[in-house]
C-alpha positions in Angstrom: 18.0 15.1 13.0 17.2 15.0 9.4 15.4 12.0 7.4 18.5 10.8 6.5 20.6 10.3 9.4 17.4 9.2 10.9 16.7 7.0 8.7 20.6 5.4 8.6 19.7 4.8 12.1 16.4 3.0 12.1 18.2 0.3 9.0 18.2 -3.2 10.2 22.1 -3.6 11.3 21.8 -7.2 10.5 22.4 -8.3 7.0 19.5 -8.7 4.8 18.8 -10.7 1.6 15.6 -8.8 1.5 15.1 -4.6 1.2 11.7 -5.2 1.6 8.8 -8.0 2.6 5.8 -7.7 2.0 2.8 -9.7 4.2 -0.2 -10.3 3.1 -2.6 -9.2 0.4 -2.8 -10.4 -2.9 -6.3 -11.4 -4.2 -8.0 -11.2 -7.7 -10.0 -8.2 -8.8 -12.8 -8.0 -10.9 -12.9 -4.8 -12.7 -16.9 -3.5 -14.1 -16.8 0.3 -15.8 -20.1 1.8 -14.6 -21.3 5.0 -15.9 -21.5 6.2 -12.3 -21.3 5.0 -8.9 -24.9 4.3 -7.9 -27.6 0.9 -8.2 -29.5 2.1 -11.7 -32.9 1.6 -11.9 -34.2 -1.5 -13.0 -32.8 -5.1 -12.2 -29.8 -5.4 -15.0 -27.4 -3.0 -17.2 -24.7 -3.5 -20.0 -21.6 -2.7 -18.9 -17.9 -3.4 -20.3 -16.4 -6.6 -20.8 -15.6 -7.7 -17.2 -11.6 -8.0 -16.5 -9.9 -10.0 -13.7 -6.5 -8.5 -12.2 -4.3 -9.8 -9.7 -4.4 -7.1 -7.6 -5.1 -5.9 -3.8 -3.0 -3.9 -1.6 0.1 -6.5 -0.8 -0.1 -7.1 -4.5 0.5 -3.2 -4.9 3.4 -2.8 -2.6 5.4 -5.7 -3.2 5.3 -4.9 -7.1 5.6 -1.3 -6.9 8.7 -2.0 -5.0 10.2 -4.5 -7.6 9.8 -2.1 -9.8 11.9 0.1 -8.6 14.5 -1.9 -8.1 14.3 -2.9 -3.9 15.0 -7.1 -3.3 11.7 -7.7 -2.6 9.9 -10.7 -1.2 6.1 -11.4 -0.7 4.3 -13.9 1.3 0.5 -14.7 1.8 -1.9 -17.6 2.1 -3.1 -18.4 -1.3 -6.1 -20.9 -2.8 -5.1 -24.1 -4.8 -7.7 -22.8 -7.2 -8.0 -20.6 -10.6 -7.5 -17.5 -8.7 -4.7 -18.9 -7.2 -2.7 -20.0 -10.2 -3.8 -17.2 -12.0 -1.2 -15.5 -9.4 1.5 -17.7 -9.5 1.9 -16.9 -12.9 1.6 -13.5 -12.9 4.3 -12.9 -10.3 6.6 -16.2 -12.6 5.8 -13.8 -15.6 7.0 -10.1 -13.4 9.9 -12.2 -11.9 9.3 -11.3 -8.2 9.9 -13.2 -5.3 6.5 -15.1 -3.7 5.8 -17.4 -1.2 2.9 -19.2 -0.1 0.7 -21.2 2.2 -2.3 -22.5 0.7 -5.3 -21.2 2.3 -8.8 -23.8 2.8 -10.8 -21.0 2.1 -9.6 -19.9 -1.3 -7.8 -16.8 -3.2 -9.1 -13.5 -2.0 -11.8 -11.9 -4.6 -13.1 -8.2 -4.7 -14.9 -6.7 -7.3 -14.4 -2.9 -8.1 -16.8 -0.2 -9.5 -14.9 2.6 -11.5 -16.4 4.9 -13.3 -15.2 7.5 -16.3 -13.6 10.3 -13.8 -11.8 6.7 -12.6 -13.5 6.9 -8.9 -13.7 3.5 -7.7 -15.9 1.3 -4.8 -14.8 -2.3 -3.6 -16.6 -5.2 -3.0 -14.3 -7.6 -0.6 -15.8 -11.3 -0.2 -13.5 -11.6 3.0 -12.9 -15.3 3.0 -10.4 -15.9 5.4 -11.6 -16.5 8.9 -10.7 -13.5 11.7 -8.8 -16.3 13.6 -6.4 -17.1 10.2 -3.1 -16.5 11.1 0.0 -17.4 9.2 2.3 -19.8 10.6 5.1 -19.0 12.7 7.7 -21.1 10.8 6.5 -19.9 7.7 7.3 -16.1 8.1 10.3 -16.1 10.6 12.9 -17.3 8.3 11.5 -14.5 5.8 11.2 -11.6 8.7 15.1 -12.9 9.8 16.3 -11.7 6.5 14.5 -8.3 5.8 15.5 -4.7 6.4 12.1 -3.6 6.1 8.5 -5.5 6.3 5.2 -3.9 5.3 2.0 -5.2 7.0 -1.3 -5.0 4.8 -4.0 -4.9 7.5 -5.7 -8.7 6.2 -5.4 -9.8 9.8 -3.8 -13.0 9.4 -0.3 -10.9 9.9 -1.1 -9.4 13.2 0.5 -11.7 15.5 4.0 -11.1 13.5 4.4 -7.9 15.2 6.2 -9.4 18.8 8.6 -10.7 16.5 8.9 -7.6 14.2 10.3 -5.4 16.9 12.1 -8.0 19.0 14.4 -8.3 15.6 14.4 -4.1 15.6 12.9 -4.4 11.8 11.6 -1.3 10.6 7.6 -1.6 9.8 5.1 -0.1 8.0 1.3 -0.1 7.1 -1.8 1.4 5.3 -5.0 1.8 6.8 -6.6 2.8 3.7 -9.9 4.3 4.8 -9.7 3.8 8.5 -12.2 6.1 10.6 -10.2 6.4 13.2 -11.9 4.0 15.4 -12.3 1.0 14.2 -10.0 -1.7 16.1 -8.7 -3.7 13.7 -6.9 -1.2 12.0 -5.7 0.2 15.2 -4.0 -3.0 16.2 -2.2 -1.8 12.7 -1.3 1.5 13.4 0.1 1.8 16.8 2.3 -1.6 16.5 4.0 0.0 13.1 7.1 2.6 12.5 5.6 4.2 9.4 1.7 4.6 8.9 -0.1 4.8 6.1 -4.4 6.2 5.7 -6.4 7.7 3.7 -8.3 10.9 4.8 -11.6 9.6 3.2 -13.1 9.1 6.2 -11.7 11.3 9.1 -11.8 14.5 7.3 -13.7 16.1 10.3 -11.2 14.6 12.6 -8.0 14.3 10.2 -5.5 15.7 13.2 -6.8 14.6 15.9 -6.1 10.7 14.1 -2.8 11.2 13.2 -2.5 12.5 16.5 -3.3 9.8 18.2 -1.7 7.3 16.1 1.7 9.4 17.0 0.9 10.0 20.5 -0.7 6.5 21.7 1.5 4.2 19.2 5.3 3.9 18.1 5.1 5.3 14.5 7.9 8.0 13.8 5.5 9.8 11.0 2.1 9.2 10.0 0.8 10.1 6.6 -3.1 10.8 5.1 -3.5 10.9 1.6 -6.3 13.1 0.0 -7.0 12.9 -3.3 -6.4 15.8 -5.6 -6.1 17.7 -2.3 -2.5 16.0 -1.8 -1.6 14.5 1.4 -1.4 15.3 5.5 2.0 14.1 7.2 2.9 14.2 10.9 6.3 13.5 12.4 6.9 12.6 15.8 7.9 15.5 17.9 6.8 18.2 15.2 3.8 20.2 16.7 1.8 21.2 13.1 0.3 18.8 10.3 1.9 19.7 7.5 0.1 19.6 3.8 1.2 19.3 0.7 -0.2 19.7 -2.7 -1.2 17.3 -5.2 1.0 16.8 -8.1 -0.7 17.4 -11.6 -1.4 14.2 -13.3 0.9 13.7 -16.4 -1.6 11.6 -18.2 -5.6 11.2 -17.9 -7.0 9.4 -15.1 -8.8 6.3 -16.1 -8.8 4.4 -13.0 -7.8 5.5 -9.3 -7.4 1.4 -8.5 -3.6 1.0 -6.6 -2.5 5.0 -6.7 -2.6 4.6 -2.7 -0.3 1.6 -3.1 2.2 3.3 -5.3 2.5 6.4 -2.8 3.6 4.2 -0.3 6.3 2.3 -2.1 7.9 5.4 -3.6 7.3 7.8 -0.5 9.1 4.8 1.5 11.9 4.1 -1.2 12.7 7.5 -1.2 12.9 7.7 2.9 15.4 4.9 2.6 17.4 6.3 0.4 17.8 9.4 3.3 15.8 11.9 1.2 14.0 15.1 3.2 10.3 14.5 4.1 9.8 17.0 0.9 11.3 14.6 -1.6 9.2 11.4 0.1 5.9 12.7 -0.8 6.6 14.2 -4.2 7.5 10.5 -5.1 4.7 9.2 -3.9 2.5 11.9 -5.3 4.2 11.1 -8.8 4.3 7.2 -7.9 0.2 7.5 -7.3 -0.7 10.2 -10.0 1.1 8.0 -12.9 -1.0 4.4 -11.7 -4.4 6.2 -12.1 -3.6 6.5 -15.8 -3.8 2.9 -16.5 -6.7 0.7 -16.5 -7.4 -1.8 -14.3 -5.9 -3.0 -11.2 -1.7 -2.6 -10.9 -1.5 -2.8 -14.5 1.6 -0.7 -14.5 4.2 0.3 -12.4 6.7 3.4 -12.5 10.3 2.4 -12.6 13.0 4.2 -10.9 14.6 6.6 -14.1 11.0 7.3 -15.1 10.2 8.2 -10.6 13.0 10.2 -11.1 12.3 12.6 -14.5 8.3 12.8 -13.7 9.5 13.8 -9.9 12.1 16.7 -11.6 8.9 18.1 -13.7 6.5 17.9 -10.5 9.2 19.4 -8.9 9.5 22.5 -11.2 5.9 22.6 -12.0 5.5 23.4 -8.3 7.9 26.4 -8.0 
């Protein structure tokens, strides 16, 4: 069976007012440019001006995907607080579709270390309590009216899953830098259809993870990104890990912050258009290569006719 009659069949038969919802995720970065990613010596250092982004992985996604044109819709808790309305306008401002229940504990911060090759480390302040969970009469009506619903793995989403597959919505998730182990993120990746990691932490182990995401869970392919190394993917009832190479970055990169986000959205926009596994990861190659040339935190987004003419010179540059 081929991605796209596979992927024909796994569509939500019901109809949808939504391609795409997002759950979960948004929060407000704080950006500092270090010369390098250590403690110096000494109690204090200049750096650049600090920036705040809206930002974290949800935040990503859902605008990655309104970019390129899907009917998106987002939902999260959110703080009645600067953070908070520093969000609500950014998404009145970019036009895309939000939804909120205002959290007790405040909007999400992290701060984020990146240095002049554009590596970057995240602080978290993990506000919300491990027992948040958002309410059931909040999300259903949303869930009802989606083809397609992407999980970020903040916890307060995880009960939504019974739900998710009584409705036979397709769902996906990133792990970011799971190790494999850690049950939380496990919770994550055997409950969704499509799965999502990074191979920062598993290297020694990569297959035998996306093994047993495959084998123990329901997800029809699993995928760990690598850097410049490119990217792992496993299909259910394929026997190897297949790799593919990283694309060449058409611009400098500045600032790696959200390139894992973008590879999602266009590797998925491009499996539900019914394209080969081939065509899904050059997108998100392209989608993630062209975000680490901006500054900052989901700064800037590829659009659809610029996915498509940076994906035709990858594609070439690769022959």
């Amino acid at each position: 069976m081929t991605v796209s009659e596979r992927a024909a069949g796994e569509r939500h038969t019901v109809s949808s007012d939504y391609d795409v919802l997002v759950v979960g995720g948004v929060g407000v970065d704080t950006i500092v440019r270090v010369d390098e990613l250590r403690v110096p010596p000494g109690d204090s250092v200049f750096v650049e001006p600090l920036v705040d982004y809206v930002g974290h992985t949800g935040n990503g996604v859902a605008l990655g995907w309104h970019t390129l044109g899907l009917r998106t819709k987002f939902i999260d808790f959110l703080g009645d607080d600067p953070q908070g309305r520093m969000v609500l306008d950014h998404y009145a401002r970019h036009g895309l579709d939000f939804a909120h229940v205002v959290s007790p504990h405040g909007t999400p911060r992290a701060a984020n270390l990146v240095d002049p090759q554009g590596r970057r480390f995240s602080f978290y302040d993990g506000r919300h309590p491990a027992d948040l969970r958002l309410p059931r009469d909040f999300y259903l009506p949303f869930l009802e009216r989606s083809a397609h619903v992407h999980l970020s793995i903040t916890g307060h989403n995880q009960d939504m899953y019974e739900d998710i597959h009584r409705l036979g919505v397709t769902s996906s998730t990133d792990l970011h830098d799971w190790d494999g182990r850690n049950p939380h993120h496990r919770a994550y990746a055997l409950a969704s259809d499509y799965v999502f990691l990074s191979a920062a932490a598993i290297h020694d182990r990569l297959e035998a993870v996306l093994r047993s995401v495959v084998e123990e869970g329901r997800a029809r392919f699993v995928v760990a990104t690598d850097g410049a190394d490119g990217c792992h993917l496993l299909v259910r009832g394929e026997d190897r890990v297949r790799h593919f190479s990283a694309v060449r970055p058409e611009r400098p990169v500045v600032d790696t912050n959200g390139a894992g986000d973008a590879f999602v959205t266009a590797f998925l926009h491009s499996l539900f258009e019914g394209r080969e596994w081939e065509e899904c990861v050059l997108a998100g190659s392209v989608a993630g290569a062209f975000v680490c040339g901006s500054v900052g935190t989901h700064t800037e987004f590829i659009d659809l006719p610029g996915l498509r003419a940076a994906g035709a010179r990858a594609a070439a540059a690769l022959r």
